[in-house]
N, C-alpha and C positions, 0 to 999 in steps of 0.2 A: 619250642625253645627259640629266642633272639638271640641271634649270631651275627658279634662286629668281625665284617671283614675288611681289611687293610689290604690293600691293592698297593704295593712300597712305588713311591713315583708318578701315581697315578689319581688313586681316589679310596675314600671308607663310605660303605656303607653296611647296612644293616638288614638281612633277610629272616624271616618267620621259616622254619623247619620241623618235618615233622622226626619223628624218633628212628627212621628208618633213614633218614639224610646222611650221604657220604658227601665227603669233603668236594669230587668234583661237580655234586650239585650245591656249591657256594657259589660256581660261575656263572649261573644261570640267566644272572642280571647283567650279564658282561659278554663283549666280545671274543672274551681270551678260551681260549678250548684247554683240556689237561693235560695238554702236549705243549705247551707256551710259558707254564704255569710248573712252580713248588708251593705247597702250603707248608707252612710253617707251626709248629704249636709249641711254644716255651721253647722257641732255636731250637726246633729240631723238627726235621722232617718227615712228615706223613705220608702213609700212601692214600691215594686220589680215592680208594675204592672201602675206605677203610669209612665206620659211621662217623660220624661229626658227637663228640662228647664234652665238647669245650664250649664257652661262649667268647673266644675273641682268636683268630685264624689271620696270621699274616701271608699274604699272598707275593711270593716273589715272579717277578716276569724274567722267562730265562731269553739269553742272547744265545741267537743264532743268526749262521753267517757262513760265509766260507771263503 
């Protein structure tokens, strides 16, 4: 399955996965680890461990700081 990911502020692109794909193998082509990171599916938040069942994933970058 082709999955658009939306990186909000950053960049989209587009990865090829197979049927056993969770959500934090969408970062794979990126920097960001699933500790940096929420994905998103229809506004609402998914867990990182959970399969990939959609074809379009917004990925929010979370702020930290202290």
């Amino acid at each position: 399955m082709r999955v658009t990911v939306d990186v909000i502020g950053d960049t989209t692109y587009e990865i090829e996965v197979d049927d056993e794909a969770t959500y934090a193998d969408l970062l794979e082509p990126t920097d960001y680890s699933q500790h940096q990171v929420s994905f998103m599916v229809d506004g609402r938040p998914v867990p990182e461990d959970q399969p990939v069942e959609v074809e379009e994933v917004r990925v929010v970058r979370l702020v930290q700081g202290g």
